[in-house]
VONU-532366 format. One line per field, with one value per atom (N, C-alpha, C): residue in one letter; atom name; x, z, y. Coordinates in Angstrom, 3 decimals, always signed. Layout:
N
res a	...
atom CA	...
c1 X	...
c3 Z	...
c2 Y	...
END
This chain:
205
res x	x	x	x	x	x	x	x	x	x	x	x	x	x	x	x	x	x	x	x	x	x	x	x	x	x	x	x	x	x	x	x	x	x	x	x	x	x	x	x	x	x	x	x	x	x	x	x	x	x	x	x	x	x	x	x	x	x	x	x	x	x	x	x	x	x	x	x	x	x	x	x	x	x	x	x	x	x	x	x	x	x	x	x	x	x	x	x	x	x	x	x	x	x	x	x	x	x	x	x	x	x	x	x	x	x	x	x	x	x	x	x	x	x	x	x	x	x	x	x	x	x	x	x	x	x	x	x	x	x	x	x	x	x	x	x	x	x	x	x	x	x	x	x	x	x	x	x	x	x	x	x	x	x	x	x	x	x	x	x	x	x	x	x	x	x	x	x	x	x	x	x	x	x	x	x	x	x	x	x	x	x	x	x	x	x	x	x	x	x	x	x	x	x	x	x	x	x	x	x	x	x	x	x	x	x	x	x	x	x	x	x	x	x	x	x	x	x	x	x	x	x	x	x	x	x	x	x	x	x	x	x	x	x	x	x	x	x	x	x	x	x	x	x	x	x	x	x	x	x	x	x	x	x	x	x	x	x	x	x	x	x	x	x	x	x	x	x	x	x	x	x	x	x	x	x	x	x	x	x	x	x	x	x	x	x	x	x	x	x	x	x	x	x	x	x	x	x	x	x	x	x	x	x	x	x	x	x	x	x	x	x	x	x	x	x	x	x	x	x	x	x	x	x	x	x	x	x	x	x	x	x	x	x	x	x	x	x	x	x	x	x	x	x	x	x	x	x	x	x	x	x	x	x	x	x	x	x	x	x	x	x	x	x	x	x	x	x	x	x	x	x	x	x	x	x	x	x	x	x	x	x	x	x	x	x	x	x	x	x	x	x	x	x	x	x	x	x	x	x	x	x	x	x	x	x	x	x	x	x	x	x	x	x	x	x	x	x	x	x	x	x	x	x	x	x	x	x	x	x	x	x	x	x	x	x	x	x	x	x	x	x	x	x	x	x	x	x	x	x	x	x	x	x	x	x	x	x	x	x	x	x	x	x	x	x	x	x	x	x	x	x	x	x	x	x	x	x	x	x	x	x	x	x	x	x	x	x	x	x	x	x	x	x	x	x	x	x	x	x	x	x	x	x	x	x	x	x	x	x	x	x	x	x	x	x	x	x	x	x	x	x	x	x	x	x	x	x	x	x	x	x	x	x	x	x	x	x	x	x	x	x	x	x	x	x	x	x	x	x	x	x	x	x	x	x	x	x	x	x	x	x	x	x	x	x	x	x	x	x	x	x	x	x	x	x	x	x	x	x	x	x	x	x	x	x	x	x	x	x	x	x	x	x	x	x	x	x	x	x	x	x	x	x	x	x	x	x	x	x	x	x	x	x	x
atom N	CA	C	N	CA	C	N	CA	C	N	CA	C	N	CA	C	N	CA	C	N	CA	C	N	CA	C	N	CA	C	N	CA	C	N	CA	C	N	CA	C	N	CA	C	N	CA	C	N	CA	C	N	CA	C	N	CA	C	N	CA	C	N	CA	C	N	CA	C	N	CA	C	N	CA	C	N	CA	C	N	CA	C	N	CA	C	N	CA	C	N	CA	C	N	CA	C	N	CA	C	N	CA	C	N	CA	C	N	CA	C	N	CA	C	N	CA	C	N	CA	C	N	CA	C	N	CA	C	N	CA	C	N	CA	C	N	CA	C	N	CA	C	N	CA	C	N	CA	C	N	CA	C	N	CA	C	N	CA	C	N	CA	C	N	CA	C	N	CA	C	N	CA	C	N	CA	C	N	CA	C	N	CA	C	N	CA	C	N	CA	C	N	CA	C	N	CA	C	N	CA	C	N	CA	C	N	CA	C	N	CA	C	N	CA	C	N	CA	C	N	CA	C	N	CA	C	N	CA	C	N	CA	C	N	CA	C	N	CA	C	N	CA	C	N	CA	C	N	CA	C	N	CA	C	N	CA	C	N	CA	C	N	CA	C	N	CA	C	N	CA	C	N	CA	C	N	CA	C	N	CA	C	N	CA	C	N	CA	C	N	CA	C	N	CA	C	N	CA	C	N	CA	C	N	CA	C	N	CA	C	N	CA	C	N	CA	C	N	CA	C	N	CA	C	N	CA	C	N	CA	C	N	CA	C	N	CA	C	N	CA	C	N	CA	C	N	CA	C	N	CA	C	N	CA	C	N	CA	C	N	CA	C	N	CA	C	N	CA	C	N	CA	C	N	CA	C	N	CA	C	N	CA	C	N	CA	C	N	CA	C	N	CA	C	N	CA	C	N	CA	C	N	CA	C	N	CA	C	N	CA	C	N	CA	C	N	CA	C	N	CA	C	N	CA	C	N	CA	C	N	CA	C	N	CA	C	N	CA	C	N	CA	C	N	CA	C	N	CA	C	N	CA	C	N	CA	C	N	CA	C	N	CA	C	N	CA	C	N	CA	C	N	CA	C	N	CA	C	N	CA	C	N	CA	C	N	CA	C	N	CA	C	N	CA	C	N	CA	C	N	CA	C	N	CA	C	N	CA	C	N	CA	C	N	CA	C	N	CA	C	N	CA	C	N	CA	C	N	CA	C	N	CA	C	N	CA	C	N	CA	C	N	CA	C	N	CA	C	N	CA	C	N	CA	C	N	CA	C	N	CA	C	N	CA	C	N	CA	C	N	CA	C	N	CA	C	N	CA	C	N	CA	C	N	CA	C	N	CA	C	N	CA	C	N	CA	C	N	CA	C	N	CA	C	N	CA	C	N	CA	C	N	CA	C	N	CA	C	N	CA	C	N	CA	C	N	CA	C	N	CA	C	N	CA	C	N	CA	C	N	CA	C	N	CA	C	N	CA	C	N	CA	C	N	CA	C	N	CA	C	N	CA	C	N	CA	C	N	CA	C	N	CA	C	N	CA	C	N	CA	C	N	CA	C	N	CA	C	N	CA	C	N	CA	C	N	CA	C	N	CA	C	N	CA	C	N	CA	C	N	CA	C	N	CA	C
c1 +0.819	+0.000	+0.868	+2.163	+2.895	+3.710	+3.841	+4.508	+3.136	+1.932	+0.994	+1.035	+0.715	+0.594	+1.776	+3.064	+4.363	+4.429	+3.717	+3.515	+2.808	+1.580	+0.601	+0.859	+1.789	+2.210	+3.158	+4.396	+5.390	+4.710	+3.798	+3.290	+2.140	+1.412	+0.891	+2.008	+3.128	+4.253	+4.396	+4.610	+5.197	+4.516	+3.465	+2.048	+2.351	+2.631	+2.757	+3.762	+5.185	+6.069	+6.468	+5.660	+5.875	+5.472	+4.155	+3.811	+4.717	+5.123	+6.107	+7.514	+8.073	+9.293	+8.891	+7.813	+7.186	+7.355	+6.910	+6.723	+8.203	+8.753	+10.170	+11.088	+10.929	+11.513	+11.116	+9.771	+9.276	+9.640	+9.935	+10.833	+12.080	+12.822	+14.271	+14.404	+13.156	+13.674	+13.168	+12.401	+12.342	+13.473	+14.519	+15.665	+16.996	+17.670	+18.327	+19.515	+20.798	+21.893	+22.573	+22.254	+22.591	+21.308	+20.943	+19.875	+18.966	+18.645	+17.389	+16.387	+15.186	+14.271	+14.318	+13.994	+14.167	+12.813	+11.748	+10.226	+9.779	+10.648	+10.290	+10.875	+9.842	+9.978	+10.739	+11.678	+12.621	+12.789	+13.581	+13.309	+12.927	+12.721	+13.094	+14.538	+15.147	+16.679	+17.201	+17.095	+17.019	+16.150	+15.183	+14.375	+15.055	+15.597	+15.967	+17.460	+18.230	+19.456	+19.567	+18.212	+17.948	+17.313	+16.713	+16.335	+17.070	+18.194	+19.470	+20.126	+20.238	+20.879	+20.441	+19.305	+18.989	+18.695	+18.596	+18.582	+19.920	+20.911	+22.423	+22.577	+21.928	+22.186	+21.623	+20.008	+19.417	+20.100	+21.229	+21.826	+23.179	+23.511	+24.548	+24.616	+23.320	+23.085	+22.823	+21.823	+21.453	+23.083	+23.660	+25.017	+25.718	+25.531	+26.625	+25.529	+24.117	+23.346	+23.983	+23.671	+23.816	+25.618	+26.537	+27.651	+28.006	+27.543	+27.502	+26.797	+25.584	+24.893	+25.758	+26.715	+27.175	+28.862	+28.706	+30.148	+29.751	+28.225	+27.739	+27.774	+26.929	+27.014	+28.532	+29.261	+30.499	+31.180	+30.778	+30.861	+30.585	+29.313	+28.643	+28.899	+29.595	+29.702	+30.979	+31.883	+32.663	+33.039	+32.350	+31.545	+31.347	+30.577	+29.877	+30.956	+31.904	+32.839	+33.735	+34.283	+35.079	+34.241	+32.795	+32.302	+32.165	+32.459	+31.806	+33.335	+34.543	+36.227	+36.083	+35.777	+35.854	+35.131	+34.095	+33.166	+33.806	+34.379	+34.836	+35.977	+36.807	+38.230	+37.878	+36.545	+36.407	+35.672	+35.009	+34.564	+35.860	+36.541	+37.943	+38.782	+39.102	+39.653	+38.971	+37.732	+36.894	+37.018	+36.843	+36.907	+38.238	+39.067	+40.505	+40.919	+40.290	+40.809	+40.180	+38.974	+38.169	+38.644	+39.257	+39.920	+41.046	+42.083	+42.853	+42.976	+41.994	+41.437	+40.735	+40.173	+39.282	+40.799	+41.484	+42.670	+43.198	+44.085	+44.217	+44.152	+42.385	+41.848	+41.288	+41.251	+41.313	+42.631	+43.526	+45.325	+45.471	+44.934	+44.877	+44.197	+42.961	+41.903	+42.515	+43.290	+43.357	+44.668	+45.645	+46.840	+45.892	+45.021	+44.378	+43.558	+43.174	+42.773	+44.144	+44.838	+45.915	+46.622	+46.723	+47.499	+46.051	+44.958	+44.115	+44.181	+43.610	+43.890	+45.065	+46.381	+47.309	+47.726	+46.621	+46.615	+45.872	+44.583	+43.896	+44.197	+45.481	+46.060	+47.216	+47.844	+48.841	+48.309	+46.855	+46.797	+45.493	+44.928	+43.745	+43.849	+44.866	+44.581	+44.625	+44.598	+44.228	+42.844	+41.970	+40.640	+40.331	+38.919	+37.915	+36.670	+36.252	+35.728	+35.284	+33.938	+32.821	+33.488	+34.688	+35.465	+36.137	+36.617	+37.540	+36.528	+35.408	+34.288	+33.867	+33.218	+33.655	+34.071	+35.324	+36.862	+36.900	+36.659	+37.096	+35.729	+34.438	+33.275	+33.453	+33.947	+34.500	+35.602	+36.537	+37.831	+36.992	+35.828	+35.877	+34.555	+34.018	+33.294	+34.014	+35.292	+36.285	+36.198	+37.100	+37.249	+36.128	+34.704	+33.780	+33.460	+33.470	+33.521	+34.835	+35.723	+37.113	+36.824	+36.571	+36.210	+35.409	+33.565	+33.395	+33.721	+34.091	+35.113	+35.621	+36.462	+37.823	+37.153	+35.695	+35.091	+34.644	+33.485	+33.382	+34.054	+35.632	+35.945	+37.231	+37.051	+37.662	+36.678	+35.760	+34.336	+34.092	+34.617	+34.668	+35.791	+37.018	+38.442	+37.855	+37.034	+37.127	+35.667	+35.142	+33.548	+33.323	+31.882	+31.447	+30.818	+30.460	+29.962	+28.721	+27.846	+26.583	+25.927	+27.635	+26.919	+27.574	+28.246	+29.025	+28.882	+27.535	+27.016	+26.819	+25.942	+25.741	+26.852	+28.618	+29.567	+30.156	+30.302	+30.901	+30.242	+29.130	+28.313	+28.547	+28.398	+28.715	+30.060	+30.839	+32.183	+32.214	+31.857	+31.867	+31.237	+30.301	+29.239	+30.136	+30.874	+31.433	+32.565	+33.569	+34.679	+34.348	+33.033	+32.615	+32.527	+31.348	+31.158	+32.688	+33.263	+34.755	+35.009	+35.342	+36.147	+35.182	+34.003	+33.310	+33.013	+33.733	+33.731	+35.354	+35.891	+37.381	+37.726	+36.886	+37.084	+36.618	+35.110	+35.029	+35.600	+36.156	+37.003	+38.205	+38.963	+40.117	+39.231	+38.044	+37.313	+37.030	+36.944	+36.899	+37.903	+39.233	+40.296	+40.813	+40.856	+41.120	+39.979	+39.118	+38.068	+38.235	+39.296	+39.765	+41.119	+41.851	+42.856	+43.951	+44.098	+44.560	+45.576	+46.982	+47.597	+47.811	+47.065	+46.506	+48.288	+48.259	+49.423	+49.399	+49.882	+50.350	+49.319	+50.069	+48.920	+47.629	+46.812	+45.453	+44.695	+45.582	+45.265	+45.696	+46.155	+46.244	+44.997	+45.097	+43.787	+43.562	+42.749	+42.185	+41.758	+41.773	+41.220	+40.704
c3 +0.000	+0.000	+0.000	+0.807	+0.979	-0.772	-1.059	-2.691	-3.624	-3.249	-4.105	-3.825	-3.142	-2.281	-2.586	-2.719	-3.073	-5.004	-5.565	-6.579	-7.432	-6.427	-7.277	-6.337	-5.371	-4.784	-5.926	-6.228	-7.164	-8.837	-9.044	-10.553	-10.584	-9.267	-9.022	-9.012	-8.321	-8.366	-9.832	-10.820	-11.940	-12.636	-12.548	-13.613	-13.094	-11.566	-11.642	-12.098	-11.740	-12.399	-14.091	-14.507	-15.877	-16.776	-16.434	-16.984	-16.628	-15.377	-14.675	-16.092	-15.879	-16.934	-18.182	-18.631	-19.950	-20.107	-19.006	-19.000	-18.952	-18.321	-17.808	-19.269	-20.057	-21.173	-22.432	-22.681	-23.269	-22.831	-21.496	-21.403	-21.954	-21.412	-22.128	-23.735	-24.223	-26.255	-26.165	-25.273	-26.077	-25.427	-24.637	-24.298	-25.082	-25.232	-26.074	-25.214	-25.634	-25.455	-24.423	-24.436	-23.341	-22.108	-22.332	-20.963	-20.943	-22.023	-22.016	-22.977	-22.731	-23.366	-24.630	-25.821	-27.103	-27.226	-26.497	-27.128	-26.014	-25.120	-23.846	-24.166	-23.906	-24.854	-24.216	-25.096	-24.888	-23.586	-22.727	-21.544	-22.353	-21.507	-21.527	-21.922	-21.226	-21.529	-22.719	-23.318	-24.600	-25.878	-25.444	-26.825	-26.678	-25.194	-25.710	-25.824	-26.137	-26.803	-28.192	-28.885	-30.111	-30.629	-30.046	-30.480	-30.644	-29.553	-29.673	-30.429	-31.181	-32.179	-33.672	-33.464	-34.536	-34.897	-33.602	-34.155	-34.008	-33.205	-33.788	-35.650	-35.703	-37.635	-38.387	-37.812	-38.130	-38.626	-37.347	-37.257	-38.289	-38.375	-39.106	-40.551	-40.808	-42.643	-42.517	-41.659	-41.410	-41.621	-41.074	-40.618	-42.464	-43.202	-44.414	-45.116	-45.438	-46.447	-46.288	-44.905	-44.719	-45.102	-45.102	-45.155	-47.140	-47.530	-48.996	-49.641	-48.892	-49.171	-49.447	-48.165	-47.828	-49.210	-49.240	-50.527	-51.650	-52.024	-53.917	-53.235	-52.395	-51.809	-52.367	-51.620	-52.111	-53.467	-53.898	-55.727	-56.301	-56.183	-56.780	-56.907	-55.101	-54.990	-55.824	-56.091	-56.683	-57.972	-58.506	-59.995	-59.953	-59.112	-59.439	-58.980	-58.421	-58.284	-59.706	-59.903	-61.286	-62.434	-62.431	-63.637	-63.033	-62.183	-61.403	-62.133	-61.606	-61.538	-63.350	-63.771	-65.725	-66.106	-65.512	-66.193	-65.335	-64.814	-63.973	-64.574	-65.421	-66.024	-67.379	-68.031	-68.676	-69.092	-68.182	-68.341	-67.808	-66.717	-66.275	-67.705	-68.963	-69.698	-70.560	-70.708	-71.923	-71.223	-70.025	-69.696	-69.524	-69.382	-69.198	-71.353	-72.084	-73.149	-73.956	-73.380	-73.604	-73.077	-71.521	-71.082	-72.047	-72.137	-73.141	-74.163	-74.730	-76.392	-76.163	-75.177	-74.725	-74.224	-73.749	-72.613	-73.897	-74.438	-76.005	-77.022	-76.900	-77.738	-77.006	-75.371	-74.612	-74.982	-74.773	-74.339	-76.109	-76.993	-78.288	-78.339	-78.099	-77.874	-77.419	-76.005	-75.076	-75.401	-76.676	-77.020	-77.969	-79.260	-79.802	-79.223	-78.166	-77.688	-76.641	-77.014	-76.582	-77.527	-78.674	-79.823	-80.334	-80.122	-80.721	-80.045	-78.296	-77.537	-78.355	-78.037	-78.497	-80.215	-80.741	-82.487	-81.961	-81.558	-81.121	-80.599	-79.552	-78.605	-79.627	-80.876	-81.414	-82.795	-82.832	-84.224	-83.460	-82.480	-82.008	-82.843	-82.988	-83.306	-84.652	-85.747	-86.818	-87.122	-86.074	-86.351	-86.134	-86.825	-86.725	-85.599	-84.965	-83.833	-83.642	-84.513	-84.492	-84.045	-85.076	-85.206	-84.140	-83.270	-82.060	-81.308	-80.671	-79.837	-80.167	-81.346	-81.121	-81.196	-81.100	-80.749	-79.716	-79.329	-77.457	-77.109	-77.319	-76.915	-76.830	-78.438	-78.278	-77.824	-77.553	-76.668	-75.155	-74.508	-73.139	-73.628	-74.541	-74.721	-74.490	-75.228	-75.044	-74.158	-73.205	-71.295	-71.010	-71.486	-70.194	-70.719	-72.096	-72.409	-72.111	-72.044	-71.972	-70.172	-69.349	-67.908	-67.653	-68.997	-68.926	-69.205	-70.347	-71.008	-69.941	-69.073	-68.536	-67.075	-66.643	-65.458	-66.128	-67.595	-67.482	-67.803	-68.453	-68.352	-66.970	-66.343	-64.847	-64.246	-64.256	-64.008	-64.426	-65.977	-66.728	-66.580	-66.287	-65.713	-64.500	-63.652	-62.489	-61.909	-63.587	-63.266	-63.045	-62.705	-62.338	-63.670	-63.041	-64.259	-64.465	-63.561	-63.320	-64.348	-64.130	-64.638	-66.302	-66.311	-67.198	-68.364	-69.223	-70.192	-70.534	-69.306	-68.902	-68.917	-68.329	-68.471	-69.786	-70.268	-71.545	-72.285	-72.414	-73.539	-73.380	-71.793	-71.047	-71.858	-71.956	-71.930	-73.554	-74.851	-75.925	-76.299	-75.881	-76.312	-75.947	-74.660	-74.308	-75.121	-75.586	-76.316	-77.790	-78.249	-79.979	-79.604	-78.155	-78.693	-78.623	-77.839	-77.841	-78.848	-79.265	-81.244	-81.757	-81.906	-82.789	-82.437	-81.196	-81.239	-81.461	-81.220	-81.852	-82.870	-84.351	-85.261	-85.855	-85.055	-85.535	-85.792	-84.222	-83.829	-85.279	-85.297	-86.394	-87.691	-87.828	-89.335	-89.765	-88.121	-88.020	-88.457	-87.718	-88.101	-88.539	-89.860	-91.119	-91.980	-91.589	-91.974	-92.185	-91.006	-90.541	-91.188	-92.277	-92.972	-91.451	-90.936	-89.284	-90.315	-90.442	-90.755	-89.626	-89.103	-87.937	-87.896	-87.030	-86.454	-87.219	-87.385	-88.102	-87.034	-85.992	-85.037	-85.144	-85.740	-86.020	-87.168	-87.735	-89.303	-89.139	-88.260	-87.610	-87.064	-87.967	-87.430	-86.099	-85.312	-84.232	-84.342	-84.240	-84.054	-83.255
c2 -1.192	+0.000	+1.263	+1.332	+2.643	+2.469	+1.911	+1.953	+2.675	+2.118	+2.736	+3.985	+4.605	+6.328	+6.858	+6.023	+6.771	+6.917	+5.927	+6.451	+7.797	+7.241	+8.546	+9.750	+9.884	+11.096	+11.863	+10.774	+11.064	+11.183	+10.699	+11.341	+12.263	+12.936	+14.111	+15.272	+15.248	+16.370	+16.550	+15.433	+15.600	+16.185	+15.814	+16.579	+18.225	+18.677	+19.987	+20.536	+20.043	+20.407	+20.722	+19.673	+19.975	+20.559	+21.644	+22.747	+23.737	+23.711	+24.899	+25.343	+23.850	+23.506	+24.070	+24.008	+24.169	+26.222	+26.100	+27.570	+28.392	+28.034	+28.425	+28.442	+26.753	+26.454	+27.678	+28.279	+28.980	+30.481	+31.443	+31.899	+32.055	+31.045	+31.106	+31.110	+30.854	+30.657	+32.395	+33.040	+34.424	+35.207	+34.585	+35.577	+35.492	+36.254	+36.087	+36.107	+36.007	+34.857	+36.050	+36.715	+37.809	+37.836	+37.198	+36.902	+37.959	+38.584	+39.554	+39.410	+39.779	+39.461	+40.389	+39.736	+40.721	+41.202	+40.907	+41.182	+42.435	+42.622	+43.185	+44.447	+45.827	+47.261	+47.663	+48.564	+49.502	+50.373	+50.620	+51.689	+52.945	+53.908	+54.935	+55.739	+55.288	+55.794	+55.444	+54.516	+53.520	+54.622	+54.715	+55.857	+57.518	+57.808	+59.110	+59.119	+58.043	+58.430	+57.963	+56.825	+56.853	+58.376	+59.027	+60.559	+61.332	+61.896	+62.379	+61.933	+60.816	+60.549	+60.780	+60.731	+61.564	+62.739	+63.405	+64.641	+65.392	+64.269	+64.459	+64.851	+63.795	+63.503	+64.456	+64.987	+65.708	+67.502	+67.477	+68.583	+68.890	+67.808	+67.497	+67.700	+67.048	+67.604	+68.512	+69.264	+71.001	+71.483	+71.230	+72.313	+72.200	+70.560	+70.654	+71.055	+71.430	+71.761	+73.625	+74.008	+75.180	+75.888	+75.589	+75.053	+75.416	+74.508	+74.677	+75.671	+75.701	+77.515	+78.636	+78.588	+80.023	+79.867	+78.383	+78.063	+78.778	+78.311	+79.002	+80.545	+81.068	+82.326	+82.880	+82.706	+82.992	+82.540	+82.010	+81.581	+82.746	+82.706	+84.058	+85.484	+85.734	+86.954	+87.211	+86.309	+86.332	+86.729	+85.798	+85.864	+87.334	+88.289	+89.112	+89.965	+90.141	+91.063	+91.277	+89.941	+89.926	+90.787	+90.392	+91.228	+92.646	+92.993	+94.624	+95.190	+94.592	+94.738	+95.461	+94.256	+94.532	+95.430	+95.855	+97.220	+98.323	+98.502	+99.642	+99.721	+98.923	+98.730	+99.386	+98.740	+99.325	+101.011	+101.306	+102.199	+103.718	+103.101	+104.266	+104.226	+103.092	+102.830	+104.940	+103.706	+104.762	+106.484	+106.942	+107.966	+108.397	+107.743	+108.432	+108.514	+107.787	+108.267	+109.598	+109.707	+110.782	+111.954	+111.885	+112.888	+113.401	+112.707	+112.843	+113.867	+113.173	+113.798	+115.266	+115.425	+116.640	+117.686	+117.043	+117.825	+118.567	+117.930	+118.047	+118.897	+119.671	+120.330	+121.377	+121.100	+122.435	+123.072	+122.684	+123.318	+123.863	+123.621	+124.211	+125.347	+125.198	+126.349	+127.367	+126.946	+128.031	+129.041	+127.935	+129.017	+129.487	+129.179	+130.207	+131.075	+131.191	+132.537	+133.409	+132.672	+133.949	+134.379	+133.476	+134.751	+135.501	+135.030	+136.202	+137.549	+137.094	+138.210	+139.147	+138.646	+139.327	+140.131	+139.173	+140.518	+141.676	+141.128	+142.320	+143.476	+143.226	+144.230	+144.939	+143.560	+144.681	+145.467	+145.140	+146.027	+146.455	+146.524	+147.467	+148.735	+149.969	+150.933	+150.905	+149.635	+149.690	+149.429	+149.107	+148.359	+149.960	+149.613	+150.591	+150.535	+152.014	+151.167	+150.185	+149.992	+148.994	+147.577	+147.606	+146.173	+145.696	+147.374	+147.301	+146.795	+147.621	+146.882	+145.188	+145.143	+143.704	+142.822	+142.872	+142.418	+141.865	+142.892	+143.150	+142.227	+142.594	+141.402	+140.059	+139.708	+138.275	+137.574	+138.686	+138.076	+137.975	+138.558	+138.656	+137.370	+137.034	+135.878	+134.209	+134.403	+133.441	+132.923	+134.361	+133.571	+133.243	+133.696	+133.057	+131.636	+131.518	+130.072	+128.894	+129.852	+128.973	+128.357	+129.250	+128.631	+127.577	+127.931	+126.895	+125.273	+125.568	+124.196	+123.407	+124.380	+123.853	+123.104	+124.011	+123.053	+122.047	+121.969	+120.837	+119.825	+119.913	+119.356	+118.480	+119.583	+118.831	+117.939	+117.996	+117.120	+116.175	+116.296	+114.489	+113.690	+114.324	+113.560	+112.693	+113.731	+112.594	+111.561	+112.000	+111.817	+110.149	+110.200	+108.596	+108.163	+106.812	+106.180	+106.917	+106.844	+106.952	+108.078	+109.518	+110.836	+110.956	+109.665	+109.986	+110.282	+109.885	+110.798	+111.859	+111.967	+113.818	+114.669	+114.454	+114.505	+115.051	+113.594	+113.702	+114.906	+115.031	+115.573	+117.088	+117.421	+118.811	+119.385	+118.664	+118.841	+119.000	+117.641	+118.493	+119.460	+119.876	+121.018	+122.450	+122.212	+123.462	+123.721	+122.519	+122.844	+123.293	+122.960	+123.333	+124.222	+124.874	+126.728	+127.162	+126.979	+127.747	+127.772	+126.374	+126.521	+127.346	+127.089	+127.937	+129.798	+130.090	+131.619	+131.777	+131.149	+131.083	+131.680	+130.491	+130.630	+132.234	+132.356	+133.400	+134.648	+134.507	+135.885	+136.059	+134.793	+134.399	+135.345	+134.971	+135.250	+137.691	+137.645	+138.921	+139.349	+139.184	+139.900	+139.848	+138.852	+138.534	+139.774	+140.096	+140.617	+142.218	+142.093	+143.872	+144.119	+143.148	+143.270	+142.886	+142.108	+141.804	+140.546	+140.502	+139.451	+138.630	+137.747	+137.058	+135.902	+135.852	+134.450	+133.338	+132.776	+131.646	+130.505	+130.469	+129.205	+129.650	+130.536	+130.923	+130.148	+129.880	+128.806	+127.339	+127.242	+125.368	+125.145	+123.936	+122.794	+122.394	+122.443	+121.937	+120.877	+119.400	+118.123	+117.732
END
């Protein structure tokens, strides 16, 4: 009788035990070889240094997108200096040769109104009044044109781009009236039997 009772004592334990085992065994296949469960969610601490890491990364392309911006930025400005450099090369080119040519045909002008002045003064008492008076008108016409000439053309030597049409144009308009009361004066006193200077009959260009 005690062998019977020791049996079905010993295969009642087993029946409990071996769901236990079962359970325990089913445990261990979801842990992984580091003794932690792979199905069992992430901490906390675990999701916010996967976040920080991305918005590590996040920052990172921000910084080389931004980075290469400021590279074409500076491409450009570049670009746009070189072409600023060449129109300013060229345009000081074009105004300094204009100066030139204008300087030129002032410093001509201005010795023909001094040998005119000076017939005038050495044959005045051969002119007849009318002729003497206006003589004397257009020699004091000269200087006020010769001043102007000579501002506008100090104005276009150092002028800008901006005015520089306006400039230029100032400047030939003032040197034709000169030549052209020049010539006249020359035409008068040729007119008054005046054997005028030799530099009075040279070409102006």
């Amino acid at each position: 009788m005690r062998s019977v009772k020791t049996l079905l004592i010993a295969g009642g334990l087993a029946a409990l035990i071996a769901p236990a085992c079962e359970r325990n065994e089913g445990s261990m296949d979801r842990m992984s070889p580091k003794g932690v469960d792979e199905r069992a969610p992430k901490s906390m601490g675990d999701n916010e240094v996967e976040e920080r890491e991305k918005a590590a990364a996040r920052a990172r392309e921000e910084m080389n997108q931004q980075r290469e911006d400021v590279a074409e930025e500076r491409r450009e400005l570049s670009e746009q200096k070189g072409e600023l450099g060449q129109a300013t090369a060229e345009f000081t080119k074009r105004r300094d040769e204009f100066a030139a040519k204008a300087r030129a045909k002032l410093d001509a002008l201005e010795g023909r109104i001094a040998a005119i002045r000076a017939d005038v003064q050495a044959h005045g008492a051969e002119l007849k009044k009318d002729a003497k008076q206006e003589m004397d008108e257009l020699v004091m016409k000269l200087e006020e044109q010769r001043g102007r000439a000579r501002s506008a053309f100090d104005a276009a030597a150092s002028g800008t781009e901006e005015r520089w049409n306006e400039l230029e144009q100032n400047t030939g308009e003032a040197l034709d009236d000169l030549e052209e009361t020049a010539s006249s004066a020359v035409g008068k006193l040729k007119d008054a039997g005046v054997k005028v200077r030799a530099e009075l009959d040279a070409r102006i260009d």
